[in-house]
N, C-alpha and C positions, 0 to 999 in steps of 0.2 A: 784808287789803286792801293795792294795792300803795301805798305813800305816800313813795316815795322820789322827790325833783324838785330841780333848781336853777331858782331863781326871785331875782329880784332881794332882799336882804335877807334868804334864807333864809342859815341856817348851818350848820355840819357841823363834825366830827374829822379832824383830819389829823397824822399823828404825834403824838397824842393829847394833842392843842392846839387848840382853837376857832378857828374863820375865819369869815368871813362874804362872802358875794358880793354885791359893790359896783357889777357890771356885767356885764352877755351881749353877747357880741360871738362868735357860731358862724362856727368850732368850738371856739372860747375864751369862758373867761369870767375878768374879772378878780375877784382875790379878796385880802380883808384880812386879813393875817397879822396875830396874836396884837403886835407890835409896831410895829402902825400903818402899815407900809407896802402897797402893792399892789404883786401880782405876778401875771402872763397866764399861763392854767393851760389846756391840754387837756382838753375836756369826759371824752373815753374816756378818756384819759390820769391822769383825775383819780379816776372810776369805779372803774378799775380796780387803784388805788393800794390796796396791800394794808393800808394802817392808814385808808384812807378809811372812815367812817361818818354816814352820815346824822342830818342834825338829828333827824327825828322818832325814828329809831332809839335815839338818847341820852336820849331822853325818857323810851322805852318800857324801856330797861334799868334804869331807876331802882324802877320797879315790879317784883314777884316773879313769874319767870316760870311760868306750871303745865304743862311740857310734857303736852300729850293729845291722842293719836289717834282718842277717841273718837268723835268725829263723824264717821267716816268707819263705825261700825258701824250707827248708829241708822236704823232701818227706813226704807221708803220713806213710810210717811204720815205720821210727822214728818219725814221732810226736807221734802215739800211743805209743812208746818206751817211747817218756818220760813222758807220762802219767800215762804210767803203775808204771816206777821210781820214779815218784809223789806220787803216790798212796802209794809205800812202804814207805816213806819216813817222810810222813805228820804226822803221830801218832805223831814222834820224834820233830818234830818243835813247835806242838801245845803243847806240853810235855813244851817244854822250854818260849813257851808262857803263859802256864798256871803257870810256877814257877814264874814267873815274877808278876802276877796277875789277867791276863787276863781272865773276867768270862766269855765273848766270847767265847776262845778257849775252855775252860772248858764246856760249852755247846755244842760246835761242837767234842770235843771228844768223848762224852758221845752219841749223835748222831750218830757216824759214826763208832767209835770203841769200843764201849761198851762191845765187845764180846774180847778185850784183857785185859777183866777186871774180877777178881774173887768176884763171889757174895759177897758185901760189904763192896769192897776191896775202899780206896780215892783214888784218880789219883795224888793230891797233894804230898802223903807220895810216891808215886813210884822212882827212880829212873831210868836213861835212860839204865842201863846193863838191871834192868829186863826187862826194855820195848824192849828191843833189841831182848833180849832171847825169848819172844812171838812174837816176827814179825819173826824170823827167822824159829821158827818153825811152825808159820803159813806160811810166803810166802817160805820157803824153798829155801832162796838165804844165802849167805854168811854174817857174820859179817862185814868183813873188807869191803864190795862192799856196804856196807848200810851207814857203817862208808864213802864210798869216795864219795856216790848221795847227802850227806848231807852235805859236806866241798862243793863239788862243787857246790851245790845248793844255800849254804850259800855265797860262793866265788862273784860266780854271779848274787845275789842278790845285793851284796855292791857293785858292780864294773861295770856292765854292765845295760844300757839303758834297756835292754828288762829284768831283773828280774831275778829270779834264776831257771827258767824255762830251761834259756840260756847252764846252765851251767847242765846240765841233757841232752844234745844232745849228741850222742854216736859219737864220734871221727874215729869209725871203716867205715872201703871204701873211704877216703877222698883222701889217694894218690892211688886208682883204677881209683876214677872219674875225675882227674885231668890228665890223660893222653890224649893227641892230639887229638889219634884215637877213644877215646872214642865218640859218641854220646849222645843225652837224647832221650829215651824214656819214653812219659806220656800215661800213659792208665786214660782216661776217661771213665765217666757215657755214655753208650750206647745214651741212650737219654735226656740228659742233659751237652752235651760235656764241659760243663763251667767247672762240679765238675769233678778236677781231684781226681781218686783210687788211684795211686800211680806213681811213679817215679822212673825211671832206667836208668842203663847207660850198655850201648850193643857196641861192635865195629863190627857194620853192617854198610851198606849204607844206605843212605837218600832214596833210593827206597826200599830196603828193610826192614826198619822200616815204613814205611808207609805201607805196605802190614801186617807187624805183628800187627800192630795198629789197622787196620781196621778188619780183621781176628778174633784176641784175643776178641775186643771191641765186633762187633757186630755178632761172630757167637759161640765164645767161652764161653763169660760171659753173659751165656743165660739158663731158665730154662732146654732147652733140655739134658744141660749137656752133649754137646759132646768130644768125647775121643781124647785124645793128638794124637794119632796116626792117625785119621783124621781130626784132624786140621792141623797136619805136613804135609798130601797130599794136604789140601788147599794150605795151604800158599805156597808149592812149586809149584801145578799149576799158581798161579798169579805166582810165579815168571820166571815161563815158560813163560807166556804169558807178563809178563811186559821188558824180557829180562837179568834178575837180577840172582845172582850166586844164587841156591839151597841152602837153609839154612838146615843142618843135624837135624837129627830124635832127637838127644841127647841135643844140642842147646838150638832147639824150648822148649825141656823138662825142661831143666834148668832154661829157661828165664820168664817160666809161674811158675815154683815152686817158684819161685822168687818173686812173686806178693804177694798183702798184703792178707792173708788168709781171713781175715772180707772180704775183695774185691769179691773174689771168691766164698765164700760160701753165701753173700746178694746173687747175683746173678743167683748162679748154685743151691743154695738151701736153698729156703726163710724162708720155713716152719722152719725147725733147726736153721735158721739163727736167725728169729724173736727170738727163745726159748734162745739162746745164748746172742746175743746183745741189742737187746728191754730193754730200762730200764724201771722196776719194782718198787712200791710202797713200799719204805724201813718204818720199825716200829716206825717213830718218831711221826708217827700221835696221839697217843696215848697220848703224852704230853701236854701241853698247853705252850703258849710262853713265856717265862722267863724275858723277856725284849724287848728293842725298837731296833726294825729289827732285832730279834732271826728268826721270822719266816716272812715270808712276801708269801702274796698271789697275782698272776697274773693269768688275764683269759680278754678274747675278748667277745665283743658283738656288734650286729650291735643297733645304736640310733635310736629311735623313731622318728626321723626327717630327712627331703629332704631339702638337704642342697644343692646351687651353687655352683660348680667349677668355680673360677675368670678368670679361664687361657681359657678352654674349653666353658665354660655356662651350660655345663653338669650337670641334676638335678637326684641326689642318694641321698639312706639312705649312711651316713659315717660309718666307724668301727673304736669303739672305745676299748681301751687296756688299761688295769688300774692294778695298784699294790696297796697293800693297807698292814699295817703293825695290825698284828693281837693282837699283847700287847696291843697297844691304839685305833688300828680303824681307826688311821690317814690316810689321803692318799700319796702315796709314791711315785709313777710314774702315767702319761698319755700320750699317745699317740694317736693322731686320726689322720686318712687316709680313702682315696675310696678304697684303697688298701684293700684286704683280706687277714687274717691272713697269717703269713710267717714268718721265722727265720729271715729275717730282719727287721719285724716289731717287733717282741719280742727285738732284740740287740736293736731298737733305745728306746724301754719303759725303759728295763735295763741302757740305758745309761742314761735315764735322772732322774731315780732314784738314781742310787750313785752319781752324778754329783751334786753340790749347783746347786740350782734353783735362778735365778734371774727375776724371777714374778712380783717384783716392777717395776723394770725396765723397762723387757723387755713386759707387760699384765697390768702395770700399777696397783698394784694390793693395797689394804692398807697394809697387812702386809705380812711378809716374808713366806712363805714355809719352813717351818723350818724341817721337815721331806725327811732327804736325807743319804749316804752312802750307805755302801756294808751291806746285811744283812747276817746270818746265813746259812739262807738258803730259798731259791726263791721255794714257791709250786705253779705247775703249772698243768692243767691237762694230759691227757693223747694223745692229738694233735699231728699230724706230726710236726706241727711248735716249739712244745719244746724237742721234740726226735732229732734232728739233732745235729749231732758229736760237729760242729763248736758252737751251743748253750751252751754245754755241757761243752765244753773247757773253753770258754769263764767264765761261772759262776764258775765252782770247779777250775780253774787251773788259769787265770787271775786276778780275783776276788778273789779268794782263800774263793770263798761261798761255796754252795752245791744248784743243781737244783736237787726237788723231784716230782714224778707225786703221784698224791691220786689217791685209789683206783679206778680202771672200776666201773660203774653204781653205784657209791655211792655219790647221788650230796647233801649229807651236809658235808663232809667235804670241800664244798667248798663255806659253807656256809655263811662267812665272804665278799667276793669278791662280792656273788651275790645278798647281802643286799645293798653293795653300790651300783649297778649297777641301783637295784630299786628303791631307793632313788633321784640319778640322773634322772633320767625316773622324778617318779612320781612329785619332788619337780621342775623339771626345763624343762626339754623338753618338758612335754605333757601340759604346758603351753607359748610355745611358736606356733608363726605361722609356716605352714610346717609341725605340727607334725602329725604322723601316730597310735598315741596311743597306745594300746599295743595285740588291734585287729580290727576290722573292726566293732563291736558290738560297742563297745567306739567312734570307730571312726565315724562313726554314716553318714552325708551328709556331711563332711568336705573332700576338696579336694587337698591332702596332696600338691600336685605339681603345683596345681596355688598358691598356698598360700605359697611356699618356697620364703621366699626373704633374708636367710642367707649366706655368703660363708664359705667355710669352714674355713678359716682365722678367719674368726666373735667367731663361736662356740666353736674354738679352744680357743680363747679370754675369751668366756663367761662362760663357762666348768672350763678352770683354775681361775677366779675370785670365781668359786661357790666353788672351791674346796681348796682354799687356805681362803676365807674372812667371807665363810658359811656354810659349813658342818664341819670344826675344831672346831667352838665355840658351835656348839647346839648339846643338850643332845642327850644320843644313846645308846637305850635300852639294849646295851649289858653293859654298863656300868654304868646303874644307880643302882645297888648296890654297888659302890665303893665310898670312896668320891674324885673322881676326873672323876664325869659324861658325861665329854666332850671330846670327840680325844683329845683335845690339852694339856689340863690339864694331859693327862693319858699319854701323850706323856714326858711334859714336868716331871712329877714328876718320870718318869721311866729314862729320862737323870738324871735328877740329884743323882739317885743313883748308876748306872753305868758312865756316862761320855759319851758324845758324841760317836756315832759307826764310825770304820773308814771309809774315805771317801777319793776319788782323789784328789792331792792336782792342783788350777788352775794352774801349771805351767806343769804339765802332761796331762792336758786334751787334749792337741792336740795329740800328741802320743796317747795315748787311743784311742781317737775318729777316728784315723787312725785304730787301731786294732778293732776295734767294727763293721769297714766297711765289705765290701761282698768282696770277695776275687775270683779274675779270672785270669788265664794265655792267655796272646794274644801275638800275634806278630806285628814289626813295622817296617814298612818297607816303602819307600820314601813316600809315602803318608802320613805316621801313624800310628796313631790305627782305623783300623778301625772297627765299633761298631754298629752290625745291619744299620740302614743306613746314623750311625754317624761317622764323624772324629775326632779323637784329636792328636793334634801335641805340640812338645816341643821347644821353640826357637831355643834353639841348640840341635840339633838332629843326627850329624855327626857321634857321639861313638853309636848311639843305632838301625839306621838301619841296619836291619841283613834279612836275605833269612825268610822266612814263616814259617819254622819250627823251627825259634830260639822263644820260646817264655819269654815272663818277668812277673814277680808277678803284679799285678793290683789289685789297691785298686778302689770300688767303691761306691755313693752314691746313688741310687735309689730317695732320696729326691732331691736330685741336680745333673742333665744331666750335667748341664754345663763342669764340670770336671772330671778327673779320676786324681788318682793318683798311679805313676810306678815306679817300686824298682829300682832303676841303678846297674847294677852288680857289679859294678866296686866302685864305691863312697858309695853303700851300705846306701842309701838315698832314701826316697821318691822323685820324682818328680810331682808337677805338671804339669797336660796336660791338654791346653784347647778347649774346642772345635770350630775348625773352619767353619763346616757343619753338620749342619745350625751354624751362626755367633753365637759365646758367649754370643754377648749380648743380645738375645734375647731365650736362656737357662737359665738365671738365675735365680735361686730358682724355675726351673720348675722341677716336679718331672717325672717320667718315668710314672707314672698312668695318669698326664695330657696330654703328647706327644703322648701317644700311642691313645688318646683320638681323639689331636688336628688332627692326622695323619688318625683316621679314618675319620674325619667331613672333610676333605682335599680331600680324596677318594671320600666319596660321593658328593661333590660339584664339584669334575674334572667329574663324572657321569652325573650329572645335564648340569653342559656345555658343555657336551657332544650332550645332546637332543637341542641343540639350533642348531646345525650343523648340514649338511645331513648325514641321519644312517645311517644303514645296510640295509637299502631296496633301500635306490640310491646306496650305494658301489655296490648292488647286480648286480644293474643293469647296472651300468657304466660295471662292469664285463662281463657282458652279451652282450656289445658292442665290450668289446675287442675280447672276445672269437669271434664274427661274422666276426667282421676282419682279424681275425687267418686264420679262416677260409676261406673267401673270398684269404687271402694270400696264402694258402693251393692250394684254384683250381687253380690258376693263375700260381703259380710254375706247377702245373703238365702240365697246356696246354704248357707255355714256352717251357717245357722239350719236348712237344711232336712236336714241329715246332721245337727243337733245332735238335731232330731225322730226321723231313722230310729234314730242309736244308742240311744236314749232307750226306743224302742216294741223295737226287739231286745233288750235288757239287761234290761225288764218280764219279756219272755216265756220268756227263760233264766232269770229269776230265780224265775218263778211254777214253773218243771218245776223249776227246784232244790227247790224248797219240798215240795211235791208228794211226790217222792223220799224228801226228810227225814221226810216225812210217814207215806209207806208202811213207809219203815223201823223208824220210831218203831215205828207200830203193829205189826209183824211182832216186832221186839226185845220189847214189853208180851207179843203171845201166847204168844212161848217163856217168857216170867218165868211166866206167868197159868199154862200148862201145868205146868212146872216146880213151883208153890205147891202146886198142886192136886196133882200126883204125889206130891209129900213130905207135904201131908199125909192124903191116902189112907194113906201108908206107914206113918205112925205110926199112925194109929187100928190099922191092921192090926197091929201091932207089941202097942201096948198091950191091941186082945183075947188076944191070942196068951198074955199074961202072968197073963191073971186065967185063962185056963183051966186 
C-alpha cells in the first residue's frame, strides 16, 4: 500500500537525521531540523533528495523484511478470495485510519460503506466491536475470522515486500499441491490463451491434461453449454484415440466443479454473468470532491493531429489518456500512444499519476508537476478497458483507491475530463501543423498528412510542457467564482489544508512498476522464451529450462519489447530476460505497436522484392516443362518395358531349342554307349564259348 505523505506533524529521514514538518506552504513545506531550527524545503526537491525517507518507511525497516513474490503466482480463485477478505476487512482499517486523523479515509468510508452507518450517526465516535457487529451481520462470517484477516493483513503489511494483501492468501491445499505426483493444470481464455481462468493441480498425465485443457477450454466453456456427461465421452474419446488411460465420469466432475465459478458462468452464460459481475455506477456521484485527488477523472481520446512514428515513419492520429483532479482541475496523468485504448494503457496513465513526475528533467519543463499520488477514487467510464479484473485489483486493492464507472449515456458527469480534452484541441493542436481539426468543415483544404512533421516523442514533449507550464496557471471557468481561479492555486490551497495525498515512495517504484506490468504464463525451454516471433534468454538459464508445459509468471512491457521480466520459482525473484531475436539492441525503447508496424512494412517490401524476381507465370511454366518431361519419362519406361517383354519371350524360345538339342544329343551319345555295351558284351560271351569248346 502506498503510505508515503507530508502532512503537518508527520516526520521523515534526511541525511539520516529526523525532521519533522511544522508547516505546508506549496510548493514548500517548512521543516524542523534535528537542532530546532526551521528551514523552507521543496516539496520535489525534498522527494527526490537521495537520503530522503519516509516516516512510515522507518517504521517499517525496523521490522524483518521477508522478500516474496509469491503472490503474484497463486491461482485465480484465491486471488478473488482475497479480495473478497479485503473487502470484509477494509471498513475496519479505514476505522482506525480515520481515528488517527485521516480525512481521506473518512471520505472513502462514507463513499463506500455509508450503508454501515445509521442516519446521522459520526464514524469518528464509532468503535471497532460496533463496527464489527455490522459487518458480521451484513457479511454473515465470524468474529474471530474478521479479527484473524485483519492481524494477518496487518502482519503482512509490516513484514512482507508485497503488502498485507500477502498475508490474506488462504493457506488451505498447499501440502495437496506440493505432492510429486501432482501436476498443474491452467485453464485459459478460449481465445485469448495469455489470460489464465484459473489454476489446478490434478494427478493425471501430461497427456492427459492436455486433452482436459483443450476439451474444458474450447468445447466446455462455451455459450452452448454443454453437459458434463458429454464432455466425459469427449475427453475419453481423445483419450482413446491419443492412447491415454480413460479418466472416470466422477473425476472429470470433480475437476470442472473445481473451476472458478466467475470462469464458468462469463463463459457458459454471459447474459447472467454481465448482471452478476459487470461493475455498476455506485452513488458517489452525487457529491462533489472534498479535496486534492478525493476524486480524479480518466477517459481517452484520439488528437486532432497526424503525428510520425520515429521507429516506423508510420503517419496516425495518436490516443491520448488523461486524468485530471476534479477539486482544482489540475492535471494528474497522461499518457499518449498509436495504441488504442486497453487495460494496459489505463495501468501506464495510473502509474504516472501516483508516481512524482520529473517533467523538469525529464520534458525540460519550467516548473514542476506538482499534482501526483494515489487518489480516492479514479472515475472512469464505462469501457472494456476499465472493467477488466487486473484494473480493478490494481486501483481498490494495490492502491487501496476505489475505480468508479458514471453512468451509461450520461456524458456530463464526465464533464470535467472532456473540458480539458477541448481545451487541449482547441488551445494547442489545432494550431499546430498536421492537425485535423475537429471536422472536415474546419478542416477546410488543409492536408493533415503532408503537413505532419511531428513524432510522437515531439508531442509527448509538447503536450506535457502545455500541461505542466500553461493550463495550471490560467483562469478556468469552473473556478472563477472562488478566489483561487487557477488549477494551481485551487490545487495548492486545497494541499495546504489537508497535506499532501499519499504517494509511492522512489525506492518502491521499481516493485510497483513490476506490479503494474501485463502479466502472462510461458514456458522456457533450451531456446527460451519464446514470444510470437521473439526470443528472450537469461544468462544462466540451467534451473529454468523445463518441458513446455512447465510454465513461469511473466512480467511484460508492451512499451519495451526489448525485455520481459520472469519469476524464478525457486529464489522467488524477478528475473530479467533479454531479448536475443532480433538483437537487444536494436528493441530498445521500441514498443510492440511499432514492431508490429516495422514487421508489416518488412512483409510488404519482401513482396516488392519479390516482383523483381521471376513469378508465378515462369514458376508456371518452368512446371509445365517438368511435367513434359515426366511425361516423356512415362512413354520411354513403358516402351523399355515392352522390349524388356520381347527379349525375355525371344531368349525363352532360343533357350527351349537349346535344350531340345542338348537333349537329342544326350540321347543319340546314350545309344552309341547302349550300342557299344551290347557289342562288347555279345563279344565276350562269344569269346568265352569259343574257350570251353
Amino acid at each position: 500500500m502506498p503510505n508515503c505523505n507530508l502532512r503537518v506533524y508527520s516526520e521523515f529521514s534526511l541525511y539520516g537525521k529526523s525532521h519533522k514538518v511544522v508547516a505546508i506552504d506549496p510548493p514548500h513545506v517548512w521543516v524542523r531540523r534535528p537542532g530546532g531550527e526551521d528551514q523552507k524545503m521543496s516539496v520535489i526537491s525534498l522527494i527526490n533528495h537521495p537520503t530522503y525517507v519516509p516516516g512510515e518507511r522507518l517504521r517499517r525497516q525496523k521490522t524483518v523484511k521477508i522478500n516474496s513474490k509469491a503472490f503474484a503466482t497463486i491461482s485465480e480463485k484465491k486471488r478473488e478470495e482475497v479480495s473478497a477478505r479485503f473487502e470484509m476487512i477494509l471498513p475496519l482499517i479505514l476505522l482506525d485510519q480515520i481515528k488517527e486523523g485521516n480525512t481521506r479515509a473518512l471520505n472513502k468510508f462514507h463513499d463506500k460503506f455509508n450503508h454501515l452507518l445509521y442516519p446521522g450517526e459520526v464514524i469518528n465516535n464509532m468503535s471497532q466491536e460496533a463496527l464489527l457487529e455490522r459487518i458480521i451481520k451484513k457479511q454473515g462470517v465470524v468474529r474471530s475470522t474478521l479479527l484473524r484477516y485483519k492481524r494477518d493483513y496487518i502482519t503482512a503489511e509490516n513484514n512482507t515486500e508485497n503488502g498485507g494483501l500477502e498475508g490474506l492468501v488462504s493457506r488451505k491445499g498447499r501440502g495437496y499441491t506440493g505432492r510429486k505426483d501432482n501436476m498443474e493444470f491452467i485453464i485459459c481464455d478460449p481465445k485469448h490463451p495469455e489470460t489464465i481462468l484459473d489454476t489446478l493441480y490434478v494427478r493425471k498425465t501430461e497427456g492427459q491434461i492436455k486433452i482436459l485443457k483443450e476439451v474444458i477450454e474450447n468445447e466446455y466453456l462455451t455459450k452452448q453449454r454443454i453437459s458434463i456427461s458429454n464432455i466425459e465421452e469427449r475427453i475419453n474419446r481423445k483419450c482413446d484415440q491419443n492412447g491415454e488411460e480413460e479418466i472416470s465420469y466422477s473425476t472429470i466432475r470433480n475437476i470442472i466443479n473445481r473451476i472458478n465459478d466467475k470462469a464458468k458462468e462469463t463463459y457458459r452464460d454471459i447474459r447472467n454473468a454481465r448482471k452478476i459481475y459487470d461493475e455498476v455506477a455506485r452513488g458517489y456521484a452525487d457529491r462533489d470532491a472534498l479535496g486534492c485527488l478525493d476524486i480524479v477523472q480518466v477517459d481517452h481520446t484520439k488528437l486532432d493531429l497526424m503525428v510520425i512514428d520515429e521507429v516506423t515513419g508510420v503517419i496516425e492520429r495518436p490516443w491520448i489518456t488523461l486524468g485530471i483532479d476534479v477539486f482544482s482541475r489540475m492535471p494528474w496523468c497522461v499518457y499518449i500512444s498509436f495504441e488504442p485504448p486497453s487495460m494496459d494503457i489505463v495501468r501506464k496513465a495510473i502509474q504516472h499519476g501516483v508516481f512524482v513526475k520529473d517533467n523538469k528533467t525529464v520534458y525540460r519543463t519550467e516548473n514542476d508537476w506538482e499534482a501526483f499520488g494515489v487518489p480516492n477514487i479514479i472515475y472512469v467510464d464505462n469501457g472494456l478497458d476499465f472493467k477488466g479484473t487486473d484494473i480493478k485489483r490494481l486501483v481498490n486493492e494495490t492502491l487501496q483507491s476505489e475505480i468508479m464507472h458514471r453512468p451509461v449515456k450520461i456524458p456530463h458527469f464526465g464533464a470535467v475530463i472532456e473540458r480539458l480534452f477541448r481545451t487541449i484541441n482547441t488551445k494547442l493542436i489545432h494550431q499546430l501543423l498536421g492537425t485535423t481539426k475537429s471536422n472536415p468543415v474546419m478542416r477546410g483544404d488543409i492536408n493533415s498528412e503532408d503537413d505532419a512533421c511531428l513524432t510522437l516523442n515531439q508531442i509527448r514533449r509538447i503536450i506535457n510542457i502545455f500541461l505542466t507550464d500553461v493550463y495550471p496557471i490560467e483562469r478556468h471557468k469552473g473556478l472563477l467564482h472562488t478566489v483561487t481561479p487557477t488549477p494551481l492555486l485551487k490545487y495548492r490551497a486545497g494541499i495546504q489544508e489537508d497535506g499532501y495525498p499519499d504517494w509511492i515512495d522512489r525506492r518502491d517504484e521499481g516493485k510497483y512498476k513490476i506490479d503494474f506490468l501485463l502479466t502472462s504464463r510461458r514456458p522456457y525451454t533450451r531456446d527460451g522464451v519464446r514470444w510470437e516471433n521473439k526470443i528472450y534468454k537469461y544468462k544462466d538459464d540451467k534451473d529454468l529450462i523445463a518441458k513446455r508445459t512447465v510454465k513461469y509468471v511473466v512480467k511484460y512491457d508492451n512499451d519495451d519489447i526489448s525485455k520481459i521480466y520472469l519469476l524464478h520459482p525457486k529464489k522467488e525473484e524477478f528475473l530479467e530476460l533479454k531479448c536475443i531475436s532480433p538483437p537487444y539492441e536494436d528493441l530498445i525503447n521500441v514498443n510492440q505497436f511499432s514492431y508490429k508496424k516495422m514487421m508489416e512494412k518488412h512483409r510488404e517490401t519482401q513482396k516488392e522484392n519479390m516482383k523483381t524476381i521471376p513469378g508465378r507465370k515462369q514458376v508456371y511454366t518452368a512446371f509445365q516443362k517438368i511435367k513434359k518431361e515426366l511425361e516423356e519419362g512415362q512413354k520411354q519406361k513403358r516402351t523399355l518395358k515392352t522390349l524388356r517383354k520381347m527379349n525375355g519371350s525371344l531368349s525363352i524360345s532360343i533357350n527351349n531349342e537349346y535344350a531340345d538339342q542338348q537333349n537329342r544329343h544326350q540321347t543319340e551319345q546314350k545309344s552309341k554307349r547302349e550300342e557299344l555295351l551290347l557289342a562288347a558284351i555279345a563279344a565276350e560271351e562269344k569269346r568265352k564259348g569259343s574257350y570251353h569248346e
